[in-house]
Structures are given as structure tokens and as C-alpha cells.
VOSE-232083 format. One record per residue (C-alpha): residue in one letter; x, y, z; residue number from 1. Coordinates in steps of 0.001 Angstrom, whole numbers, plus 524288, in hexadecimal, padded with zeros to 5 digits. Example, Ala and Ser with C-alpha at 12.3 -4.5 7.8 and 13.67 -1.06 7.14 Angstrom:
% residues 2
<node r="A" c1="8300C" c2="7EE6C" c3="81E78" k="1"/>
<node r="S" c1="83566" c2="7FBDC" c3="81BE4" k="2"/>
//
This chain:
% residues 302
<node r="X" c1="CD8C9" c2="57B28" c3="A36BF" k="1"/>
<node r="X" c1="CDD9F" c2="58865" c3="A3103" k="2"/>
<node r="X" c1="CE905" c2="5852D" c3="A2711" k="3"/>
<node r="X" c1="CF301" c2="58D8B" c3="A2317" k="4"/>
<node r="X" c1="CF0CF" c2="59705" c3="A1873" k="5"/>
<node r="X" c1="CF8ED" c2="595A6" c3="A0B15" k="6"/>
<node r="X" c1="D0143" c2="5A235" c3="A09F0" k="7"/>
<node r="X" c1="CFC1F" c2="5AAFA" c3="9FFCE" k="8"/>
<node r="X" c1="D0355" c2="5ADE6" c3="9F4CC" k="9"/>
<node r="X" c1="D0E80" c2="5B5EC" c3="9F712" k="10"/>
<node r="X" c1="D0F67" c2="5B2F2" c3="A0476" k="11"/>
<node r="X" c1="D1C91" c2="5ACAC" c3="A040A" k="12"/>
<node r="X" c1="D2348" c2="5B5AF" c3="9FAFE" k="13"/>
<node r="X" c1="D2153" c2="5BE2A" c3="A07B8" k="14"/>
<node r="X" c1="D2426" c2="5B5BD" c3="A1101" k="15"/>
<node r="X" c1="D31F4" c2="5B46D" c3="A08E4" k="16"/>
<node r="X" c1="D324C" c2="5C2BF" c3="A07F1" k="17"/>
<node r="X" c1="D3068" c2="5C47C" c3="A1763" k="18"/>
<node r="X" c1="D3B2B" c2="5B987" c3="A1C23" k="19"/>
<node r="X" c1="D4452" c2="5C0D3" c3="A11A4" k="20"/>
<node r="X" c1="D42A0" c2="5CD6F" c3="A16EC" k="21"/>
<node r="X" c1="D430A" c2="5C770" c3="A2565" k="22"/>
<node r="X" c1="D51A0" c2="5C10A" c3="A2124" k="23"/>
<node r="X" c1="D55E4" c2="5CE18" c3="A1ABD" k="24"/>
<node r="X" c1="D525F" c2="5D3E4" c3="A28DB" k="25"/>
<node r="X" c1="D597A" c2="5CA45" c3="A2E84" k="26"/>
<node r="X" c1="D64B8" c2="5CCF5" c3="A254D" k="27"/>
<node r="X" c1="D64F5" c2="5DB5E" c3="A26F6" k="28"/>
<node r="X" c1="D639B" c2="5D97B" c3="A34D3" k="29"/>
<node r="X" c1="D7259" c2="5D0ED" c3="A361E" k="30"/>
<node r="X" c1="D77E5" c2="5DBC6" c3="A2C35" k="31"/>
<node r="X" c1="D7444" c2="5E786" c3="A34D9" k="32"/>
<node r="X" c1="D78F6" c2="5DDE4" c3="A40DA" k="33"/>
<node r="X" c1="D8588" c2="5DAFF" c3="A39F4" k="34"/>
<node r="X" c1="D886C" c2="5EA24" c3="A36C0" k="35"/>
<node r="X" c1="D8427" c2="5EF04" c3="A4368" k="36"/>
<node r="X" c1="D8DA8" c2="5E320" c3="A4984" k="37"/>
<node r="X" c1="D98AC" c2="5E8F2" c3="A40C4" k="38"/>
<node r="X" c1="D9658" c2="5F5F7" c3="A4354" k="39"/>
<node r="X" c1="D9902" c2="5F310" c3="A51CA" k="40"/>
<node r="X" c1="DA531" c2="5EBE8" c3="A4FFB" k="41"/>
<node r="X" c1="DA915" c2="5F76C" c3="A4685" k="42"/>
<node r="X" c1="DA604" c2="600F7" c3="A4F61" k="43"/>
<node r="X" c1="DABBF" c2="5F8EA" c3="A5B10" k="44"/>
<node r="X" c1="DB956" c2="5F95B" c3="A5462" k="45"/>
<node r="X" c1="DB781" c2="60717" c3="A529F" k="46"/>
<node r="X" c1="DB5FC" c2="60AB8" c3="A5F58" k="47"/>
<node r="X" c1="DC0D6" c2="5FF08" c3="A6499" k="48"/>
<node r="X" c1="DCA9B" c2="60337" c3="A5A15" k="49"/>
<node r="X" c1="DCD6C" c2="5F3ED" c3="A5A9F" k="50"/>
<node r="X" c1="DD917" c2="5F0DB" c3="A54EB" k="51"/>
<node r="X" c1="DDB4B" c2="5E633" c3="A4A8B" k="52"/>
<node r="X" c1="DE931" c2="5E2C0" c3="A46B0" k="53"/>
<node r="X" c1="DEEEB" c2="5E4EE" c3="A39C4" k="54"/>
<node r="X" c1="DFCA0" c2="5DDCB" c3="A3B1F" k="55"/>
<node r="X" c1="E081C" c2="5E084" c3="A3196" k="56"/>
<node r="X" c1="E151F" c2="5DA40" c3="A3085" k="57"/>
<node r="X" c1="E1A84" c2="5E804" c3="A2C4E" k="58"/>
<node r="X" c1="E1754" c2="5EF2C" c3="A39A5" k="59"/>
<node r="X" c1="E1A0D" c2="5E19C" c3="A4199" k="60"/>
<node r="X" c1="E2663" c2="5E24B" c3="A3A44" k="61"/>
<node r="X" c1="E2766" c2="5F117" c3="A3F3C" k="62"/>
<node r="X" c1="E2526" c2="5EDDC" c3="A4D09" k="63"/>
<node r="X" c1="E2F45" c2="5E443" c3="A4ABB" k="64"/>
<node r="X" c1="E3A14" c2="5EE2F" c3="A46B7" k="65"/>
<node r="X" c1="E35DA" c2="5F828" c3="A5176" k="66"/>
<node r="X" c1="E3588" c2="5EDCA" c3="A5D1C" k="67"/>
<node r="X" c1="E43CA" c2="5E8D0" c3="A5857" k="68"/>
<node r="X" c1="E4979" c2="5F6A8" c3="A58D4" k="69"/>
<node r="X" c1="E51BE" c2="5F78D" c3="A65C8" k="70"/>
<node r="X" c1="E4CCA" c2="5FF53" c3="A71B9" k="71"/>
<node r="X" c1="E3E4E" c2="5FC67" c3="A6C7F" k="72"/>
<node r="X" c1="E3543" c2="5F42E" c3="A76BB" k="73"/>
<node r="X" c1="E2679" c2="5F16B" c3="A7804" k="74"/>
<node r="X" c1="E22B9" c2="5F375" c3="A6A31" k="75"/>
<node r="X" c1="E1574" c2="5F0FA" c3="A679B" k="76"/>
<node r="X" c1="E0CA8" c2="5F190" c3="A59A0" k="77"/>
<node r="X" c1="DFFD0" c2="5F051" c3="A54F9" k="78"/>
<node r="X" c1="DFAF3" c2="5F340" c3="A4691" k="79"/>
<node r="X" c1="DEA10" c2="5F2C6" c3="A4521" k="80"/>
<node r="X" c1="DDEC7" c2="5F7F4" c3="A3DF7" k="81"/>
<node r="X" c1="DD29F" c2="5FD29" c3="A4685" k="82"/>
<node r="X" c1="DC440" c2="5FA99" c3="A426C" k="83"/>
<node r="X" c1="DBC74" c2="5FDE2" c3="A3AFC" k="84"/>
<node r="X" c1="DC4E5" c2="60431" c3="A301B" k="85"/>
<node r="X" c1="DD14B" c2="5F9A3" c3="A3233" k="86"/>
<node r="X" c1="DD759" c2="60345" c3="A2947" k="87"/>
<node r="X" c1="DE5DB" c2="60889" c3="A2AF4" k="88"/>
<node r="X" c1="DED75" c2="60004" c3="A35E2" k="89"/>
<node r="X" c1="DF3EA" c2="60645" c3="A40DD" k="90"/>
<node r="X" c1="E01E4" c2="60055" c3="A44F4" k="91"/>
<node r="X" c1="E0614" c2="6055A" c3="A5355" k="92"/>
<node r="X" c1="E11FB" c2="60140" c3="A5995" k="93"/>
<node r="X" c1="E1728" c2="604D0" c3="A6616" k="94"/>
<node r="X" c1="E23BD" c2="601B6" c3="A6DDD" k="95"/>
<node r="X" c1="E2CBC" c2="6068A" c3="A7728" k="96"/>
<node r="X" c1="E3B19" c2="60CCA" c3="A736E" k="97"/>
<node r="X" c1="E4575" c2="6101B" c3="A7896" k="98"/>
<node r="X" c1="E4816" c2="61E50" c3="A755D" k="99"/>
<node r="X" c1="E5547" c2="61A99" c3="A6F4B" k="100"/>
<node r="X" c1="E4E13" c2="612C0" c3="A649F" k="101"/>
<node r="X" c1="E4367" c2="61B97" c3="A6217" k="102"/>
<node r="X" c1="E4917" c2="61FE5" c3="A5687" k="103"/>
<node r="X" c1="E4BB0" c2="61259" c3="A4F00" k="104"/>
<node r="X" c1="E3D3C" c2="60DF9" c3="A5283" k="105"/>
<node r="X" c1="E38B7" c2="61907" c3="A4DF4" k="106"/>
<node r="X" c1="E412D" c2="6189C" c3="A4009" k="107"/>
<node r="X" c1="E3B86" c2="60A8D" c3="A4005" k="108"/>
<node r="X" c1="E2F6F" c2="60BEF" c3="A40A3" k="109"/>
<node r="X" c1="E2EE4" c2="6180E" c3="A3643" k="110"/>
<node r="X" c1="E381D" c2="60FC2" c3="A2D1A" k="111"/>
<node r="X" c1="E2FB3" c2="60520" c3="A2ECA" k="112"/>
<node r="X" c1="E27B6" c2="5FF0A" c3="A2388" k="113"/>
<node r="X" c1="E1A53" c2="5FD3A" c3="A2B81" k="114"/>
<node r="X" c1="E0D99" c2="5FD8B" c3="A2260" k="115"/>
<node r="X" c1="E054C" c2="60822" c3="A2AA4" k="116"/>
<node r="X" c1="E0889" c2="614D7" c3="A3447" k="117"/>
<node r="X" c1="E0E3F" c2="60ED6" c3="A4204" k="118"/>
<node r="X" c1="E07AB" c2="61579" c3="A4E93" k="119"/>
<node r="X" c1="E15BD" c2="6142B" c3="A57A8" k="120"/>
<node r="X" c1="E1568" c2="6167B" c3="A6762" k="121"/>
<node r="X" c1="E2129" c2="6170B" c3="A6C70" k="122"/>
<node r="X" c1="E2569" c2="6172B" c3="A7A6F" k="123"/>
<node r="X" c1="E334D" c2="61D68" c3="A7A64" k="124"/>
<node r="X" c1="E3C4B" c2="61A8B" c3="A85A1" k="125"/>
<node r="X" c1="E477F" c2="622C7" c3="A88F9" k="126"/>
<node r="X" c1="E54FA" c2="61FD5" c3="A917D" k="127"/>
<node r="X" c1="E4EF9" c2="6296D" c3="A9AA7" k="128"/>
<node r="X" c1="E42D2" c2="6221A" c3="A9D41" k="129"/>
<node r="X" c1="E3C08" c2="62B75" c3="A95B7" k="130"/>
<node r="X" c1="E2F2C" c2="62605" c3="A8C93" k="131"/>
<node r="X" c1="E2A69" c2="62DBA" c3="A7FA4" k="132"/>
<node r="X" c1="E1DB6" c2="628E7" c3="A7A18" k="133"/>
<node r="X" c1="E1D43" c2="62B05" c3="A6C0A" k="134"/>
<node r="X" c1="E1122" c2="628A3" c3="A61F8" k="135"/>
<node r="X" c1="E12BC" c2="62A4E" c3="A554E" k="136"/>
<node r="X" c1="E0EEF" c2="623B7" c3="A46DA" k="137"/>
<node r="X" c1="E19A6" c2="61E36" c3="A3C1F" k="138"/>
<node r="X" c1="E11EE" c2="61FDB" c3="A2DBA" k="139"/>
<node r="X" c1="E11B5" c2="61401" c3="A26C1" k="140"/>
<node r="X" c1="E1DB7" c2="60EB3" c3="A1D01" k="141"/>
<node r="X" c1="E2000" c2="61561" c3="A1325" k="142"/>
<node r="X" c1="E1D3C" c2="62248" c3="A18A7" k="143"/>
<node r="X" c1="E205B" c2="6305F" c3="A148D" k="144"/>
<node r="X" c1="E2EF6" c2="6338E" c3="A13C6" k="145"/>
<node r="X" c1="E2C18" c2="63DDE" c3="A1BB0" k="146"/>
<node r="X" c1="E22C2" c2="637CD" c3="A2622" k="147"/>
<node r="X" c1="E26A2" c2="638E7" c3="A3454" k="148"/>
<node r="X" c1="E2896" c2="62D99" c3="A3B44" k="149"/>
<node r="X" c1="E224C" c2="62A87" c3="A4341" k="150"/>
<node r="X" c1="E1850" c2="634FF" c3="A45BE" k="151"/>
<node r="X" c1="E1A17" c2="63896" c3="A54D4" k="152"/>
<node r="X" c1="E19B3" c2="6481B" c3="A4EC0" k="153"/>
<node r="X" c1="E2689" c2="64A1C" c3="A5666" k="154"/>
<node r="X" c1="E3496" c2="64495" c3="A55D6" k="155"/>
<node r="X" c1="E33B0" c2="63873" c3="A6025" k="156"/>
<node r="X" c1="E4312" c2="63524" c3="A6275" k="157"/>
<node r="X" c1="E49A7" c2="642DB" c3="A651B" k="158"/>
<node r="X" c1="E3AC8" c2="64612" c3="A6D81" k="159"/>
<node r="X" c1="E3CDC" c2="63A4F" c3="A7609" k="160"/>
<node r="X" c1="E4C1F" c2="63ED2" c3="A77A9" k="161"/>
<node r="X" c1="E4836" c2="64ADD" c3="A7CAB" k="162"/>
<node r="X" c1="E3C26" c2="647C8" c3="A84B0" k="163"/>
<node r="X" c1="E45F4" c2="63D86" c3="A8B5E" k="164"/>
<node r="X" c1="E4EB4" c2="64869" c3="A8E8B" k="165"/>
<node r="X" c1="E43BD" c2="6524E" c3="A923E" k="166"/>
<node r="X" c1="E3B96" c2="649D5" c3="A9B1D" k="167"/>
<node r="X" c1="E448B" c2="63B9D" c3="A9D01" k="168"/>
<node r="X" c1="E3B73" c2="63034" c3="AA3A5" k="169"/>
<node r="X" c1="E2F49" c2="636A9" c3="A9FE5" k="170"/>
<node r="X" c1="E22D7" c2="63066" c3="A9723" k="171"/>
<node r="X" c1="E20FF" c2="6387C" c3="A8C99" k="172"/>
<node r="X" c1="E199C" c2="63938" c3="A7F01" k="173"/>
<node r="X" c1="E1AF9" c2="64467" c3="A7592" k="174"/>
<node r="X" c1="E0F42" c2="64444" c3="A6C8E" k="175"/>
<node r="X" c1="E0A46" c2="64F7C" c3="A61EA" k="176"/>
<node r="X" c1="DFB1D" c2="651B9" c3="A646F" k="177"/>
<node r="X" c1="DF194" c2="6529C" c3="A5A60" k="178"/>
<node r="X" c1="DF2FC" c2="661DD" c3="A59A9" k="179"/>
<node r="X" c1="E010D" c2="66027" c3="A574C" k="180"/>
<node r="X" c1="E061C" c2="662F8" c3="A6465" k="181"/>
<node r="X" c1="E11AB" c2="65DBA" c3="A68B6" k="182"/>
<node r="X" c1="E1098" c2="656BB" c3="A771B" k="183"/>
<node r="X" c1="E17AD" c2="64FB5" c3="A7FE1" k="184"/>
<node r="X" c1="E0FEA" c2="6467A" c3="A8929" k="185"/>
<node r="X" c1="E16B3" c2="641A8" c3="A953D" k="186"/>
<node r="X" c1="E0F01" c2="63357" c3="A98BC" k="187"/>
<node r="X" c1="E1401" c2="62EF2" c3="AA407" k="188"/>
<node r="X" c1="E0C0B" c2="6287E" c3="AAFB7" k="189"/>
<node r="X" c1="E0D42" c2="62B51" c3="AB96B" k="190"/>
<node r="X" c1="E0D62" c2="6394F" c3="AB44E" k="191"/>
<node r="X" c1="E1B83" c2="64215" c3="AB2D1" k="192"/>
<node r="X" c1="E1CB7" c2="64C07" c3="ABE1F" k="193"/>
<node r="X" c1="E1B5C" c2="65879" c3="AB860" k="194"/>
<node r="X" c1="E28E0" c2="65E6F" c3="AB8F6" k="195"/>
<node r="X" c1="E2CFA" c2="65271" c3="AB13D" k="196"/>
<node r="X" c1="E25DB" c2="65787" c3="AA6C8" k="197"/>
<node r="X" c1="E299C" c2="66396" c3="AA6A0" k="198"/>
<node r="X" c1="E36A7" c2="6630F" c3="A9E9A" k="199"/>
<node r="X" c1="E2BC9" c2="66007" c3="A933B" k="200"/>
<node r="X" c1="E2813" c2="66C4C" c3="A9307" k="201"/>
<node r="X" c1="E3736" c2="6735B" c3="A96BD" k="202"/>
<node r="X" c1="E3ACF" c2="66B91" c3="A8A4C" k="203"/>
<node r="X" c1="E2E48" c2="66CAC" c3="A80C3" k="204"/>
<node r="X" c1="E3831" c2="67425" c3="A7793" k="205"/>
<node r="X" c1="E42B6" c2="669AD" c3="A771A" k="206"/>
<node r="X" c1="E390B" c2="65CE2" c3="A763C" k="207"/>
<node r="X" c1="E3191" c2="663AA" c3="A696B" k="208"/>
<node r="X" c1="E3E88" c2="66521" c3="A64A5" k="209"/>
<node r="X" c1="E4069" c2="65859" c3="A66A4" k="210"/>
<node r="X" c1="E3437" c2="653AF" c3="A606C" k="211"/>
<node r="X" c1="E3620" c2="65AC9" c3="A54C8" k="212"/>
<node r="X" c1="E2997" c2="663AD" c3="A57C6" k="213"/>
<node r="X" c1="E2989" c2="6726A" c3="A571A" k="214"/>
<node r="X" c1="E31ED" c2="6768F" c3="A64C5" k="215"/>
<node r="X" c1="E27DD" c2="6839B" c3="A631A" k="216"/>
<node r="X" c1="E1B70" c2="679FA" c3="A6275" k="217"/>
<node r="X" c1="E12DE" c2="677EE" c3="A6FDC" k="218"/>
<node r="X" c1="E1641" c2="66B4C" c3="A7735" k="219"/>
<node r="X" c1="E0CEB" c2="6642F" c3="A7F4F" k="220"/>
<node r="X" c1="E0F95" c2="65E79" c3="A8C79" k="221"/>
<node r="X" c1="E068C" c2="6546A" c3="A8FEB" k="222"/>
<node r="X" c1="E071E" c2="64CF8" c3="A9D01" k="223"/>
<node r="X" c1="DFFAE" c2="64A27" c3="AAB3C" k="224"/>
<node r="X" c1="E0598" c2="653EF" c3="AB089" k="225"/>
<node r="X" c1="E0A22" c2="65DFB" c3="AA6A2" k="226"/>
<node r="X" c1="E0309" c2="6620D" c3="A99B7" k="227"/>
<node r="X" c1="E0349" c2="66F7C" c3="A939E" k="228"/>
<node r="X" c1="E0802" c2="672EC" c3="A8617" k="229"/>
<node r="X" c1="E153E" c2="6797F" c3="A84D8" k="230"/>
<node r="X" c1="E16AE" c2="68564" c3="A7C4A" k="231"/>
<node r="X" c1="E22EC" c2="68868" c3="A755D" k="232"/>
<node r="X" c1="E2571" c2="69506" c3="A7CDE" k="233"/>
<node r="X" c1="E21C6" c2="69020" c3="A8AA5" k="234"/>
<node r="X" c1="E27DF" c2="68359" c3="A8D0F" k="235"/>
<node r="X" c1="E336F" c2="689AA" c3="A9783" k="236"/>
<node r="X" c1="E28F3" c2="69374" c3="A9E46" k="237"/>
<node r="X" c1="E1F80" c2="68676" c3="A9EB2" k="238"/>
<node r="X" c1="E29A3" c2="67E6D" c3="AA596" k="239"/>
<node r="X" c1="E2CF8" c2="6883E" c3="AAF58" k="240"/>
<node r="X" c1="E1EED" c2="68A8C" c3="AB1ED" k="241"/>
<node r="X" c1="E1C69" c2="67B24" c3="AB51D" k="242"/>
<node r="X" c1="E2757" c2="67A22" c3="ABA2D" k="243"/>
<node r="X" c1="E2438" c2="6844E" c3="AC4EA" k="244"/>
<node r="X" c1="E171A" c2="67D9A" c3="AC6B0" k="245"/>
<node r="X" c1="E1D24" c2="67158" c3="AC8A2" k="246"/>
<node r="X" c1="E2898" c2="673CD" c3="AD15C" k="247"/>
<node r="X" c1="E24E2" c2="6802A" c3="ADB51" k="248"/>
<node r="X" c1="E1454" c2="67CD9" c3="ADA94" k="249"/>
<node r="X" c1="E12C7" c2="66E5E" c3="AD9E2" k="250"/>
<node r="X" c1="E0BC6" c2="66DB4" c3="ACB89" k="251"/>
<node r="X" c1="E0D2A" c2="65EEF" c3="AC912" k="252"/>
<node r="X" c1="E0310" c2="661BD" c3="ABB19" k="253"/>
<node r="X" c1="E0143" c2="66C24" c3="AB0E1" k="254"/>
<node r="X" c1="DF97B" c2="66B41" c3="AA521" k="255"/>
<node r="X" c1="DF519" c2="676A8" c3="A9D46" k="256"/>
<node r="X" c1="DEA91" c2="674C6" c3="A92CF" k="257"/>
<node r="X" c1="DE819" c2="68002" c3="A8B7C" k="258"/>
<node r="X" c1="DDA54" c2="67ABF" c3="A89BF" k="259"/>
<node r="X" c1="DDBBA" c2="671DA" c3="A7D8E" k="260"/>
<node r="X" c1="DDBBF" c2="66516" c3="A86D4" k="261"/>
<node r="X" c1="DD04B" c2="66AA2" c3="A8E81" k="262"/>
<node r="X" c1="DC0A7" c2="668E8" c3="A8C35" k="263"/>
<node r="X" c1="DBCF1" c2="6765C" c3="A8E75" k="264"/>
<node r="X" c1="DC8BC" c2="67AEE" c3="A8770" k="265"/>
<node r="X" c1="DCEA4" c2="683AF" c3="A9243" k="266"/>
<node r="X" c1="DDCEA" c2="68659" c3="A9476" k="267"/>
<node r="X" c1="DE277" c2="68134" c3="AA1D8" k="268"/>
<node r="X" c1="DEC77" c2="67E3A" c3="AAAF1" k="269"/>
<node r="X" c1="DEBF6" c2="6720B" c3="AB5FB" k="270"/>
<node r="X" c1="DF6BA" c2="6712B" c3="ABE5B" k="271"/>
<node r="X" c1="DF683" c2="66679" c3="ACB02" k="272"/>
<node r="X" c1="E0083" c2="66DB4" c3="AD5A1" k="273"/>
<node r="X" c1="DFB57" c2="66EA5" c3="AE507" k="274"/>
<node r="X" c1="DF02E" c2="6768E" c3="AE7FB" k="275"/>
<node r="X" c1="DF9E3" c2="68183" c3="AEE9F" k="276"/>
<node r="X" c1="E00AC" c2="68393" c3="AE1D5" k="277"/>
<node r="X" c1="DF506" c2="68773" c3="AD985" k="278"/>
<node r="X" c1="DF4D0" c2="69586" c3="ADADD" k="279"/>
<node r="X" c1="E0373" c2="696F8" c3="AD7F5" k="280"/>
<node r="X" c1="E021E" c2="68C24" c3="ACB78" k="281"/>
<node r="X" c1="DF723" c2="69476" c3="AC5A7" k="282"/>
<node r="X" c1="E0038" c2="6A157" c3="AC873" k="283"/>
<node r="X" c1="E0BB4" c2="69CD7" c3="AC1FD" k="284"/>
<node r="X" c1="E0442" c2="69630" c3="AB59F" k="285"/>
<node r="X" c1="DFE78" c2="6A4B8" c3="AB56D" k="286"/>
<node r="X" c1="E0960" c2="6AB83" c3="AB2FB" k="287"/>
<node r="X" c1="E1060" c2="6A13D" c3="AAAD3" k="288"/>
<node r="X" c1="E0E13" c2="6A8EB" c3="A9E72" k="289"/>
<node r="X" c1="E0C5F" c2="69AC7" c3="A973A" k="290"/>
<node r="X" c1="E0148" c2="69622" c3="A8F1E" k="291"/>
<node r="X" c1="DF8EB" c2="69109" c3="A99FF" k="292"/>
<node r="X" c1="DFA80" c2="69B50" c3="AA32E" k="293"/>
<node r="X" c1="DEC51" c2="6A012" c3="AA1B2" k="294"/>
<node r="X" c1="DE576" c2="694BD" c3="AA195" k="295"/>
<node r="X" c1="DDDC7" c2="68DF4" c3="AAC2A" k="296"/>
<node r="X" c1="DE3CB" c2="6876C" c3="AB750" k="297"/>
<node r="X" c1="DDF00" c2="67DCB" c3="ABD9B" k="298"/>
<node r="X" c1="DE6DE" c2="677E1" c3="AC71D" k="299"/>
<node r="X" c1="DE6F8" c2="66B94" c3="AD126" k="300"/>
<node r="X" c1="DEBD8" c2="66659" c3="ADDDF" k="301"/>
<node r="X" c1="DF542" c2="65C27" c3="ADABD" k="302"/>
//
């Protein structure tokens, strides 16, 4: 009967060495699982942006102050960190105000002694049943002694005074774009008629007064039927010219791009007006004499 043979000497050192090696496989094995695991979940937040709260009794107490104030309604906050840097919280609050008590809530919150910049939305309502959007960012307490707040980048009570005079019952948001550009956005749905939006361009002059902005400076319109940006010297010979369209050839929409919201970077015109009103549209954009009288038009049946 063959027995077993007695291991030679040596022979269990490396057996030892082989089962140590196999664990340290093993172990490196759960590491790289464990890293590539957390590199998922990393990256996972990363791309979720998931929000984990960072609660402080000095915004809470902020919130507090703002949601007592009269004419202020529907006030909601949040304050979080985002993965995977859970660095700098952001505090947001939003409400609604009445356009009477814009002014305290906005003292309020820029007196206020909250630890880290508040992101504010703010839906403004008027007596006229008009609504201003406004998005802006209080710094921090202390802050700068000369620090605006809060940073809409244009003066938010007498704007909302005069866009309730200049278009009452409309939606509206004024906003300054990344290049600077002062715009107002109307937001309404179902979209304004056209010639409701027109007086934002009759009175481009009056609402960058308003806003503290540069009356000389190009203002954006931005809507579903109307967008085009207003220069200083054109705003009357602009409203006549829609106007036209819209009364005596049935435009109901006007845009002009002068290429920088376009893919192939070309100037143009799109109007929507019936089919029989094409010719004459294109004729009198022609001989407008206004920016966007050369470029493309492209027009629809609507």
C-alpha cells in the first residue's frame, strides 16, 4: 500500500509562504472592491448632486424673521452640502411677497446675521395682479460695508414698480445674463399675446432707469412670442415696426437672433403671421432701417 511521502525539508515554509500570498490576494482583492464600491457612490453623488442637510439655528432663525414679516406667504428653506467635496453650504430660501413688503424682506434678510451667502427666489405680487420673479444672493454676515444686497445686479423694488405700471397682470422676470446683459423675461403659460408685450420694448428706456442699469445699455426681451434685443437708439422705431406687424398683418411672434443663440451662427428673423402676409412682413422688416433688417427671414403660417 503506497504511503504518503514525508514533506521534504522546506516544504512547509512554502506552503506558509503560498496560503500568505493567497490571503494577501484575497486582501487586495476586498481593497480594490471597497475603492471601486466608493468610487461609484462618489461618483453617483456627483452626477445626482444629492443633497445632504446642514441645519443651523441662525438661518432657521432667519426664515423665522422673514416668514413673520407681513404680506410674506409660502416661504420655504433649505441649507446642504453636495458630495463629494461637502465643502461650503448653500442656504436658499424662497417665498412669496407682496410687493408692498418687498422692501422690509429684503432689509431683513441683508441685516440678517446668517453664517453663509443666502440664494433668495422671490415671487413678487403686485395690486395689479402683476408677478416679478427675482433671483438673487445675500453675502454672508458680516459682509462688506459696501456689498449690495442682495445681488439681483439691478434695483428689485422701484423695477417691480415700474414693470407693474408698464405691463400690469403680466409674469415677468428681469434677470442680467452672464455677458452682462440686462433682460426681461416674460414667463407666463399660457404664453402673453404679443401686443401685450410690446410696451416692454415702448418703455426699455424707463424700466433700465428703473433698475438702476445704464438707460443707453441693450435690453433683452425674452418671451414665446417676442424676443429681440432692444438698442438704445431703436426702441420707438422697434415698437412701431411690431406694432404694424401685429395689428394690420396678423404677426402673433417675432424673434430676432442676431446669430449668437443659433448653431450655425447666422443672423435671423422668424415671424408666425398667415401665409398671405409674408411678402408684405418681409417688405416692411426690409426697409425698417433697424438692426435686423438684413438678416434672414424665415417666416411661418400661424
Amino acid at each position: 500500500m503506497p504511503t504518503r511521502p514525508e514533506p521534504a525539508a522546506g516544504d512547509g515554509a512554502q506552503e506558509h509562504s503560498r496560503r500568505r500570498r493567497t490571503i494577501a490576494g484575497w486582501s487586495l482583492g476586498l481593497v480594490g472592491g471597497a475603492v471601486l464600491v466608493g468610487g461609484v457612490v462618489i461618483y453617483g453623488w456627483m452626477i445626482d448632486e444629492t443633497h445632504f442637510d446642514r441645519p443651523s439655528a441662525r438661518f432657521d432663525e432667519l426664515a423665522a424673521r422673514v416668514e413673520a414679516a407681513p404680506g410674506v406667504s409660502e416661504v420655504s428653506t433649505e441649507r446642504w452640502v453636495e458630495a463629494p467635496t461637502f465643502a461650503q453650504p448653500t442656504s436658499w430660501l424662497s417665498a412669496t411677497v407682496d410687493a408692498a413688503a418687498l422692501p422690509a424682506v429684503l432689509d431683513e434678510v441683508c441685516a440678517g446675521d446668517h453664517p453663509d451667502p443666502v440664494t433668495m427666489s422671490l415671487r413678487v405680487r403686485t395690486a395689479a395682479g402683476t408677478t416679478v420673479s427675482l433671483h438673487g444672493e445675500a453675502a454672508a454676515a458680516p459682509r462688506a460695508a459696501d456689498a449690495v444686497c442682495p445681488a439681483f445686479g439691478f434695483d428689485a423694488a422701484p423695477l417691480v414698480s415700474a414693470l407693474d405700471e408698464v405691463v400690469p397682470g403680466l409674469e415677468v422676470q428681469p434677470a442680467v445674463w452672464d455677458a452682462g446683459r440686462f433682460a426681461i423675461v416674460a414667463t407666463a403659460d399660457p404664453a402673453a399675446p404679443l401686443s401685450a408685450l410690446l410696451p416692454l420694448v415702448a418703455h426699455a428706456d424707463d424700466l433700465a432707469r428703473a433698475a438702476g442699469r445704464d438707460p443707453g445699455e441693450p435690453i433683452e426681451i425674452n418671451a414665446a412670442t417676442l424676443g429681440l434685443t432692444v438698442a438704445a437708439g431703436e426702441r420707438g422705431r422697434t415698437q412701431a415696426l411690431l406694432r404694424e406687424l401685429a395689428d394690420e398683418r396678423g404677426v402673433v411672434a417675432f424673434w430676432a437672433d442676431d446669430g449668437s443663440g443659433r448653431s450655425d451662427g447666422a443672423p435671423q428673423v422668424q415671424v408666425t403671421a398667415p401665409a398671405a402676409q409674408h411678402a408684405a412682413i418681409t417688405r416692411a422688416i426690409r426697409a425698417s432701417g433697424l438692426a435686423f433688417a438684413d438678416y434672414e427671414i424665415s417666416a411661418a403660417e400661424g
